[in-house]
N, C-alpha and C positions, 0 to 999 in steps of 0.2 A: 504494500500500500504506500499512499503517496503523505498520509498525513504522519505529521514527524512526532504525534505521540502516540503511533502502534508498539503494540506489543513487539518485542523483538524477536519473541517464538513464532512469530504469525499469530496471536490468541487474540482476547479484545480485549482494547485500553479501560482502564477504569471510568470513561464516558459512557462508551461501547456498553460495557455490564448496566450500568445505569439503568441505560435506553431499554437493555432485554428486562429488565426489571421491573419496569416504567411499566412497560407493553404486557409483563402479565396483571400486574397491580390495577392496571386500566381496563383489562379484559380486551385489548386491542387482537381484532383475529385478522385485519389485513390494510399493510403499510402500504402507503403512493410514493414511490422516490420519485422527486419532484426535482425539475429543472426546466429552464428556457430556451426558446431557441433566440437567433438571431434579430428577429422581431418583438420580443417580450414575451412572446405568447409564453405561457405554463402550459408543462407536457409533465408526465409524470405514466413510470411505469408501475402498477398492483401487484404485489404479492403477498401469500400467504404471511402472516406475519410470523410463523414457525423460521420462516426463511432467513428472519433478521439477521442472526450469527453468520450466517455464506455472506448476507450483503455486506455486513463489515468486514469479513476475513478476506473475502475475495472478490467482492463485488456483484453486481448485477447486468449482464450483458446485454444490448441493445442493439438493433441495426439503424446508423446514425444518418446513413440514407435519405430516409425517409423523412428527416426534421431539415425543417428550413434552413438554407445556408450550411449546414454540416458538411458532410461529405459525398462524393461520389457512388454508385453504386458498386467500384469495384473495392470501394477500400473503406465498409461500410459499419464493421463492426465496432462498436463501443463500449465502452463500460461505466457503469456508474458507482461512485462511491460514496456513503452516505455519510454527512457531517451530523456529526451527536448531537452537536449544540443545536441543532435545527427542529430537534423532534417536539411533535404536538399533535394533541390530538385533535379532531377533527369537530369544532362542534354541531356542526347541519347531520353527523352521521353516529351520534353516538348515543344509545338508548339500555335499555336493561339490562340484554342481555349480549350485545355486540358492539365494539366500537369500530372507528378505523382512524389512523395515525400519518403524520406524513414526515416523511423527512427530506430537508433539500441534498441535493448531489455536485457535487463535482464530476465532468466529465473526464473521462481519461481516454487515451490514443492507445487502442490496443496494440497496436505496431512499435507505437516508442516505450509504452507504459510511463509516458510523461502527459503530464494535464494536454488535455486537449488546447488547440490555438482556436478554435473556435467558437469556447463555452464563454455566454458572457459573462458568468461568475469570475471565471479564470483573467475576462480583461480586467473586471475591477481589485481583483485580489492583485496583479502586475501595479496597478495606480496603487493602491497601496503600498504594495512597497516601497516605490518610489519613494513615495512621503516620507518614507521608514529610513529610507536610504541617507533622507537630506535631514534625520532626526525630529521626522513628525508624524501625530498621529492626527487622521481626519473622522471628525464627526460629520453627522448629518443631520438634519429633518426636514421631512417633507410636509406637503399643507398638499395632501389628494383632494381635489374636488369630482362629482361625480353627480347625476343626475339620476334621478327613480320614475321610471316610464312605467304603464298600464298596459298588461298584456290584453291582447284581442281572443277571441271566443276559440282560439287555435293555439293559445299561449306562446305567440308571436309578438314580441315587441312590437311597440306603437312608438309617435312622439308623445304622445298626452299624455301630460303632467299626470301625479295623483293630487295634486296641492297648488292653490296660487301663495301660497307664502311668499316673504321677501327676505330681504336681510335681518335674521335672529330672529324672526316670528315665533309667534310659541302656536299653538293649538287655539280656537281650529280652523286657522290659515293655515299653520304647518298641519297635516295629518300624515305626516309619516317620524315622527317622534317615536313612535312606539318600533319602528322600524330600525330605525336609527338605535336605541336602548338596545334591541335586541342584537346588534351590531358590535356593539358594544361591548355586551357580555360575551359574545363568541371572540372578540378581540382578547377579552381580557384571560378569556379562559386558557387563549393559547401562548398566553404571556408577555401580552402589548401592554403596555401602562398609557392607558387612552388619557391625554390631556383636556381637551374639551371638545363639543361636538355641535354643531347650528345648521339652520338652516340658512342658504347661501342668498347671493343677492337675485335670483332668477328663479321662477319658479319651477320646482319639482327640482332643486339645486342643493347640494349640502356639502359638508365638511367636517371631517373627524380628523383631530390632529393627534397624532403621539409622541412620546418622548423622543431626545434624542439619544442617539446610540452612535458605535462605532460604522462606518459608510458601509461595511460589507453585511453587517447586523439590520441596518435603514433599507439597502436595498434588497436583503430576504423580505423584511418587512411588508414592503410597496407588493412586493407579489404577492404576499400570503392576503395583504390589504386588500387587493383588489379582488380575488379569490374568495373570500370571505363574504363580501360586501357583496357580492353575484349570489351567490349560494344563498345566504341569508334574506335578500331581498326576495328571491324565488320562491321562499317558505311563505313571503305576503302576496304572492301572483303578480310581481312588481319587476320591469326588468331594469338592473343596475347598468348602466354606460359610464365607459370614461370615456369614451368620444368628445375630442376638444370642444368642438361646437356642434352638439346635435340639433338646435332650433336659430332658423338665421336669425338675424336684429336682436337677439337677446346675447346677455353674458355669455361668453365659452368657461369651459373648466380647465382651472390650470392646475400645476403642482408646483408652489414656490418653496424652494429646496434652500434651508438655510446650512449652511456648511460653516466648520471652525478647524483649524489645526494645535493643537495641544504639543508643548515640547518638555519635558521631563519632569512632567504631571500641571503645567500651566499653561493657560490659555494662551498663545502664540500670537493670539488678534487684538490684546487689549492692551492698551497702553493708556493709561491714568492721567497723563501728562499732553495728551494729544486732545484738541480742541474737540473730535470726534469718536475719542477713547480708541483711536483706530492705530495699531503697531505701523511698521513702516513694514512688514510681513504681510500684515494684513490690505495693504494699500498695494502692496505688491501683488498680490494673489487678484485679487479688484482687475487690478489695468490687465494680467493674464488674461481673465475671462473676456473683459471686454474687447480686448485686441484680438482674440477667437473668436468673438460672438458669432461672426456670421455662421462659418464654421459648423461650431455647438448647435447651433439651430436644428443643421440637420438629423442628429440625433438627439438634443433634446425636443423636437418638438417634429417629429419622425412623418407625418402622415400629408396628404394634400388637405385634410380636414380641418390639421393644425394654423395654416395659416389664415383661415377663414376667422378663427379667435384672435390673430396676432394682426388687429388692426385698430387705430385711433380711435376714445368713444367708447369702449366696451371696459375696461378697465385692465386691457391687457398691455405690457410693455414692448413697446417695436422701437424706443430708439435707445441705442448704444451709449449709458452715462449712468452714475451711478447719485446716488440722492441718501443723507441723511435725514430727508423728511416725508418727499412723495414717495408717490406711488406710480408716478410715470413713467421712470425712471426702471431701466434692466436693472440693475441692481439696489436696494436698499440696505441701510445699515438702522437693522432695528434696535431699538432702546432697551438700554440691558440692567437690571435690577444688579447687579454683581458682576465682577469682573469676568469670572469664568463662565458668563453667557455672553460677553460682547463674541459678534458673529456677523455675517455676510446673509443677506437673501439674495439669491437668483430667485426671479421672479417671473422669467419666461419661459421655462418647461413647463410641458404639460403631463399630464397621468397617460396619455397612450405611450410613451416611450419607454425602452427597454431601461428601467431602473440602474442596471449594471453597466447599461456602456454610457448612460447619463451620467452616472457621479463619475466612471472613469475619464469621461471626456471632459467636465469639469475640473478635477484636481489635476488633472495634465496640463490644463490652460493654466490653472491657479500659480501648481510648482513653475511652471514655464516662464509666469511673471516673477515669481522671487527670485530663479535663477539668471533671467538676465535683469537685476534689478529693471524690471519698468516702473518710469513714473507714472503716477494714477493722478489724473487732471482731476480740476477740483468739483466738487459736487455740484449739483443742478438744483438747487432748491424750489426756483420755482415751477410752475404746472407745463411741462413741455409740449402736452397736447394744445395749448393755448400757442403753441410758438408758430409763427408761418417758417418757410421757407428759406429766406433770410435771415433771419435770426438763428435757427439750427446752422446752417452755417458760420453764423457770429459765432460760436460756442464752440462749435468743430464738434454737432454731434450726427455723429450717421446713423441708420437703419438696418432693422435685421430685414434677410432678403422677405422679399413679398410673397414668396412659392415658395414650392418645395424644390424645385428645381433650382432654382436659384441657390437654394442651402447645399443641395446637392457641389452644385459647381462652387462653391466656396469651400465644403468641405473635401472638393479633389485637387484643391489648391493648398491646400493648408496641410504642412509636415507635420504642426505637432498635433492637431486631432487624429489626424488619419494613421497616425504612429500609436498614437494613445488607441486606437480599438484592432492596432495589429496588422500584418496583410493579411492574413485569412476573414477575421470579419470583415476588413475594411474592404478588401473587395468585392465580397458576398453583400454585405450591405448596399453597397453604392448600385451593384449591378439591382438589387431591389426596390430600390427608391427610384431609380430611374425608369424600370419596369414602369413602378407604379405611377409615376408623373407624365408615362407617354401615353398610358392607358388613359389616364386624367385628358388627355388633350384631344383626343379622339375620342369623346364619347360626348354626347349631346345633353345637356340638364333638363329637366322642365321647365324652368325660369328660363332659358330661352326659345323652349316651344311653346310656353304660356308668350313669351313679350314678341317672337316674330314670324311664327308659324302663320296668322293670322294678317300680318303687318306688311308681308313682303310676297 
C-alpha cells in the first residue's frame, strides 16, 4: 500500500482496525468506496462490507476505462484504496436492522502501483504539498449554495421552486426549513460541524456552511456535501441542484471558498500591525490568485452554465481586485474576530466544480504569488458594478472571461494552473470543456426560437 502508516507485515494500521470495528459496532453490511472523476462527479464502487480487510490490505480493483478522463481501454485497470479517516456512515441508508458506510479512495496505477496522475484527490494532495514544501499548511471553507426544485408526477426534476422565500426568511416563506434540519443532522451524523444554515437570496435558494478544516479534509467535505444534500432532499420528493444558474434573471449559486495558510501552528495571513490585518504572505497569495484568475475560472467555475451566474447585477464577482469591504470585488478579506481567522475569500467558484482540482488550482496560484513575491494592488473599496468602463481602467481592473471558452483558452495559456492539475488531467480536462463549449455553440436555445423563429 501507498499510505505511509500501513502495517509493515501487510496487516491493518491501527485506523484500518478502527474502521473494521466501527463497521460491526454500526451493523454496517455494505461499504461505497467513493471517488471522483475528472469532472467532480462521485463514482463509488459497493461491497460487501465483510470485504473491508482485502480493501485495506490490498485494495479494490476497478476498470478505470470506463470513468471520465481516466484511462484508455487498453490500460484500464485500477485500484482503489480506502483512507480510514474518511469513513461514515450513510444516513439516507441506515435503519434497524442494516446500515451502509462509505469511504473515500485514492486511486492507484496498477502498472506503477504509484497514485494515479489522474485522481483528482491525488492533484490536490500534490498542492498540498507544495504548501508543505515552502512550510505551510492550507485550510479551507466553502459557503455551497444550492437550490430545492419540485419533482413532476414522474419524479423528474422541475424549475419550481418549493418556496418564495428570500434572504434569511424563516417559515412560511421558507418551507423547506424542515428540509434543511434534516440536512443537517445527516451532516452532523457523518461528522460535519455544521456552522449555520439560511435560506439564500432567490427563491427555492439556501446555504449551509461548515467549519473549516485542512483543504484535503474541505474538499472530501464538498462531495460528501453535495451527496448528502441530493439524497436527503429526495426523502422530501425535492430535487437538490448545484447548477450555477438554474432560473435566468434571478441569483446563481456560488461556492465562496475562504482559504488561510498556517506556519508552525500560526496563522500565516495575519498581521496585527497591517492596516488590513493582512501579512505580506497573505497579500502575496491575493495578487497569485488574481494574476491566474482568468485561468482558475476555468476550473473553478467548470460548466457553460457557470458563466450565465458570473455577470454584473446578480451578486456575483466578474472583475479581477480584491476588496476589504464589498462584495464586488473576486476577492474579499472578511472580518476576523481573532487573529487565527484573519483569511482570504475567493468569491467566484461555484459548487458545480471539481472541489479537488478547485482548491488545487487555487493554492498553486496562491504559492505562485508568494514565490515570486507579487505585489497585490490596493483594495477596491468602492461598488465596482457602479464603475463604467473608464474608470475600471483608471484602477487597472480587468475581467474574468465571459464563457467558458474563453476560461478554456486562458487556462491553455497559463503554466502554473495547467501544471497545478498535471498533464494527464490537464489535458483530459481541456479536451472536455472544449467538447462541451462547441456543443454549446451549435445547439439552438428556446430564447432564440421564442425571440426569432417568428421574427425573421
Amino acid at each position: 500500500m501507498t499510505d505511509e502508516n500501513a502495517s509493515p507485515d501487510g496487516g491493518l494500521t491501527a485506523k484500518e482496525q478502527d474502521v473494521i470495528d466501527r463497521i460491526e459496532e454500526e451493523g454496517v453490511d455494505f461499504l461505497r468506496l467513493q471517488f471522483t472523476d475528472i469532472l467532480g462527479t462521485v463514482k463509488n464502487v459497493s461491497i460487501p462490507a465483510r470485504q473491508a480487510e482485502k480493501a485495506f490490505t490490498e485494495g479494490i480493483y476497478f476498470d478505470g476505462s470506463s470513468i471520465e478522463g481516466f484511462v484508455r481501454i487498453q490500460e484500464s485497470d485500477m485500484r482503489l484504496e480506502p483512507d480510514p479517516e474518511t469513513f461514515a456512515v450513510l444516513p439516507w441508508r441506515k435503519n434497524e436492522d442494516s446500515a451502509a458506510a462509505r469511504l473515500i479512495c485514492d486511486v492507484i496505477d496498477t502498472s506503477s502501483g504509484e497514485p494515479f496522475a489522474g485522481d483528482p484527490r491525488g492533484v490536490l494532495k500534490r498542492a498540498i504539498e507544495r504548501a508543505q514544501s515552502m512550510g505551510y499548511e492550507v485550510n479551507a471553507a466553502p459557503e455551497p449554495e444550492f437550490f430545492l426544485f419540485e419533482e413532476d408526477e414522474q419524479g423528474r426534476a422541475t424549475t419550481v421552486t418549493n418556496d418564495a422565500g428570500g434572504y434569511f426568511d424563516l417559515a412560511p416563506k421558507d418551507l423547506a426549513s424542515d428540509v434543511r434540519r434534516d440536512i443537517i443532522y445527516g451532516l452532523e451524523s457523518m461528522g460535519f460541524e455544521v456552522e449555520a444554515s439560511h435560506h439564500e437570496v432567490a427563491q427555492g435558494q439556501h446555504e449551509i456552511n461548515f467549519t473549516y478544516d485542512d483543504a484535503l479534509s474541505t474538499a472530501d467535505n464538498v462531495a460528501t456535501f453535495r451527496a448528502v444534500v441530493r439524497a436527503i432532499a429526495a426523502e422530501h420528493d425535492l430535487h437538490a441542484t448545484f447548477m450555477p444558474k438554474p432560473i435566468p434573471r434571478i441569483n446563481g449559486s456560488g461556492m465562496h471558498t475562504h482559504m488561510s495558510l498556517f506556519e508552525d501552528g500560526e496563522n500565516a495571513f495575519h498581521d496585527g500591525d497591517d492596516e488590513f490585518d493582512l501579512s505580506d504572505t497573505a497579500k502575496q497569495f491575493v495578487a497569485g490568485i488574481l494574476e491566474h484568475a482568468p485561468a482558475l475560472a476555468a476550473v473553478t467555475n467548470p460548466t457553460v452554465n457557470s458563466y450565465k451566474r458570473l455577470v454584473p447585477g446578480y451578486e456575483a464577482p466578474v472583475y479581477v481586485a480584491w476588496s476589504d469591504r464589498n462584495r464586488s470585488a473576486l476577492i474579499r478579506k472578511p472580518a476576523a474576530r481573532v487573529p487565527a481567522a484573519s483569511r482570504i475569500e475567493a468569491r467566484f467558484p461555484d459548487p458545480s466544480c471539481n472541489p479537488y482540482l478547485a482548491f488545487a488550482a487555487l493554492i498553486h496560484a496562491g504559492l505562485d504569488g508568494i514565490e515570486k513575491g507579487l505585489e497585490c494592488p490596493d483594495p477596491v473599496r468602492e461598488n465596482i458594478y457602479e464603475f463604467d468602463e473608464q474608470k475600471r481602467e483608471e484602477y487597472g481592473i480587468e475581467t474574468l472571461p465571459s464563457d467558458l471558452g474563453g476560461a478554456v483558452e486562458a487556462l491553455e495559456e497559463d503554466d502554473v494552473v495547467s501544471d497545478a492539475l498535471g498533464e494527464h488531467v490537464y489535458s483530459k480536462f481541456v479536451e472536455a470543456k472544449t467538447q462541451e463549449w462547441q456543443e454549446y455553440l451549435v445547439d439552438v436555445s428556446d430564447w432564440e426560437l421564442d425571440r426569432y423563429l417568428e421574427t425573421f
